[in-house]
C-alpha positions as CSV (number, residue, x, y, z in Angstrom):
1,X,-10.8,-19.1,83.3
2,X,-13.1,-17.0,81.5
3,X,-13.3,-18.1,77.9
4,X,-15.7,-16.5,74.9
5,X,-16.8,-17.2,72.1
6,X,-15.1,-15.6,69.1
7,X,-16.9,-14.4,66.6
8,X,-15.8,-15.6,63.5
9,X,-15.9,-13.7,60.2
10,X,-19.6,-15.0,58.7
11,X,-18.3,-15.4,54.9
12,X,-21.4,-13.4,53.8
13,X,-19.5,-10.2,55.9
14,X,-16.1,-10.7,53.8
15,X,-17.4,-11.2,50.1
16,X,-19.6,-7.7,51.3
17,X,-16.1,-6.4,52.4
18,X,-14.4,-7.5,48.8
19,X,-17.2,-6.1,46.3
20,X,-17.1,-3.3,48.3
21,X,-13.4,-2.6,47.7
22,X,-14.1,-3.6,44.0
23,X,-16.8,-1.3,43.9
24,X,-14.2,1.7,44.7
25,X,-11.3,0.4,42.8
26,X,-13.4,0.5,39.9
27,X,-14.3,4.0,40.1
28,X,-10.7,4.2,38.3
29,X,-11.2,2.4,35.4
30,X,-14.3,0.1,35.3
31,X,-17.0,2.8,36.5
32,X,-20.1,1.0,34.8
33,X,-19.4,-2.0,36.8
34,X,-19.2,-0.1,40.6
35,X,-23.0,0.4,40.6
36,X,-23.1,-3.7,40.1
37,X,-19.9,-4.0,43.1
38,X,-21.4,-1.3,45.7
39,X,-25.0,-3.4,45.7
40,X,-23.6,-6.6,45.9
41,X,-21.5,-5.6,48.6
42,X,-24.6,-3.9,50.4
43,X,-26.6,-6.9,50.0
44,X,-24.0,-9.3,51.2
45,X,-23.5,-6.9,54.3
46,X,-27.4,-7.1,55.1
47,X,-27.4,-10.9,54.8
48,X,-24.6,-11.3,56.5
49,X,-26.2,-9.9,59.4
50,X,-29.0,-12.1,59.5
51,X,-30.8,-12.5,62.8
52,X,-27.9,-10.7,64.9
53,X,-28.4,-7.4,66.5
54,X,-25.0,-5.9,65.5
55,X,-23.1,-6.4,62.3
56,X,-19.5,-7.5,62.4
57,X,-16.6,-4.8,61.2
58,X,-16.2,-6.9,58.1
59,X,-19.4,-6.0,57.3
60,X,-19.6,-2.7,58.4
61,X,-16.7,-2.2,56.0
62,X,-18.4,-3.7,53.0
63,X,-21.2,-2.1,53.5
64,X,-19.6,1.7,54.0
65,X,-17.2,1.0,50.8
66,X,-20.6,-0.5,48.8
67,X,-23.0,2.6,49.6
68,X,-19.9,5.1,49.1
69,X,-19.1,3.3,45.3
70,X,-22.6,2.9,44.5
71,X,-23.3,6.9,45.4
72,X,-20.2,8.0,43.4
73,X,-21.2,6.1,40.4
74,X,-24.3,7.2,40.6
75,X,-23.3,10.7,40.5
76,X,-20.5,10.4,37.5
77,X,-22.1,8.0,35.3
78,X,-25.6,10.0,34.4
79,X,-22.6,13.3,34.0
80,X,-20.1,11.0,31.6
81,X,-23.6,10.4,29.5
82,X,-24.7,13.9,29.8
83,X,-21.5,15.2,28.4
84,X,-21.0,12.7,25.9
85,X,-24.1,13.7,24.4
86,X,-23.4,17.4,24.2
87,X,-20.2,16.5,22.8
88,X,-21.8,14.6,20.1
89,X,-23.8,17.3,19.2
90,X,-21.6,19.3,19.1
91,X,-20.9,20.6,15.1
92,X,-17.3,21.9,16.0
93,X,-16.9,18.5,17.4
94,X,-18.0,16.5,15.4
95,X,-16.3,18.2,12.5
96,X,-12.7,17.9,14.2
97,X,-13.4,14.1,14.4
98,X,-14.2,13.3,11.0
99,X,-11.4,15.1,9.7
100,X,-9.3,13.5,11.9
101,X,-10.5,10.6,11.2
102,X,-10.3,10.1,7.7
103,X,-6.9,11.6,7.5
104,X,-5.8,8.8,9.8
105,X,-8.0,6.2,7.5
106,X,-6.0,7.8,4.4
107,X,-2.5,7.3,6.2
108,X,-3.6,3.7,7.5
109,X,-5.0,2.5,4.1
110,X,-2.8,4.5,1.7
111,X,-5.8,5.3,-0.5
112,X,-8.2,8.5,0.1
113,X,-10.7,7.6,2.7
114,X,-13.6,8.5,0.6
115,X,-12.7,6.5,-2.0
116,X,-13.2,3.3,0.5
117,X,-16.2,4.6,1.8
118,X,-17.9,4.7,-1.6
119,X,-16.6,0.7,-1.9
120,X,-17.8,-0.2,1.3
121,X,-21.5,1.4,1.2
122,X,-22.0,2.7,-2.0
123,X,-22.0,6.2,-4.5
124,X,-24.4,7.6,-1.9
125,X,-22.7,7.7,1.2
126,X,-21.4,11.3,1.9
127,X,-19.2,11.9,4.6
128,X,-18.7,15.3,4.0
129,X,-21.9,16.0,3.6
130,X,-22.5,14.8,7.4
131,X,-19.6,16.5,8.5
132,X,-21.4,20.0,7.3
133,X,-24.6,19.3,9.1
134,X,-26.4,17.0,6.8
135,X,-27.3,13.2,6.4
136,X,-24.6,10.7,5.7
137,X,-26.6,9.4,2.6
138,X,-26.7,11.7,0.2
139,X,-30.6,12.9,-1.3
140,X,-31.3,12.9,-5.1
């Protein structure tokens, strides 16, 4: 009888093979944290090989799913950033939101929204003076 020894999984190889899956999952709906989940999961990979030639396929995985996550983030979080900022400068934009959002405030509150704007911060604050392309506090 010829018997070998199994490899069993190192547990190094299958927390690699975990963070990597996070690291794709949460390219749905957690994308700042896939960056964190693809390098733990390479890292975990590489020390899970340790002084072995050959990694095992648990690792293999996690490090695939880890580089793939980490390389997609990569990509779409420096875009989400770059559009959010042309967005926010954006005067059309920016216009649309204010006026969307204080008619919201006036239908949450009951009262006109920049009548609880001047309680909260003052006579000077002008909201519509920001919305045309100014400064929110009004000069004298």
């Amino acid at each position: 009888m010829d018997f070998q020894p199994q490899n069993k999984p190192n547990s190094f190889s299958v927390v690699s093979m975990i963070f990597g899956i996070l690291s794709l999952l949460s390219l749905c709906c957690l994308i700042y944290f896939s960056p964190l989940f693809g390098g733990l999961a390479i890292l975990f990979a590489l020390l899970s090989k340790g002084y072995e030639k050959e990694m095992n396929g648990n690792a293999m995985a996690g490090l695939s799913t880890g580089i793939i996550g980490l390389a997609i983030s990569c990509i779409f979080i420096p875009l989400m950033l770059i559009m959010w900022v042309f967005l926010m400068n954006s005067k059309q934009f920016s216009s649309e939101f204010w006026s969307s959002y204080k008619e919201v405030g006036e239908r949450i509150y009951g009262e006109q929204f920049d009548d609880i704007l001047e309680d909260t911060f003052g006579e000077d604050f002008d909201i519509d003076h920001y919305i045309e392309g100014g400064s929110v506090w009004s000069e004298e």
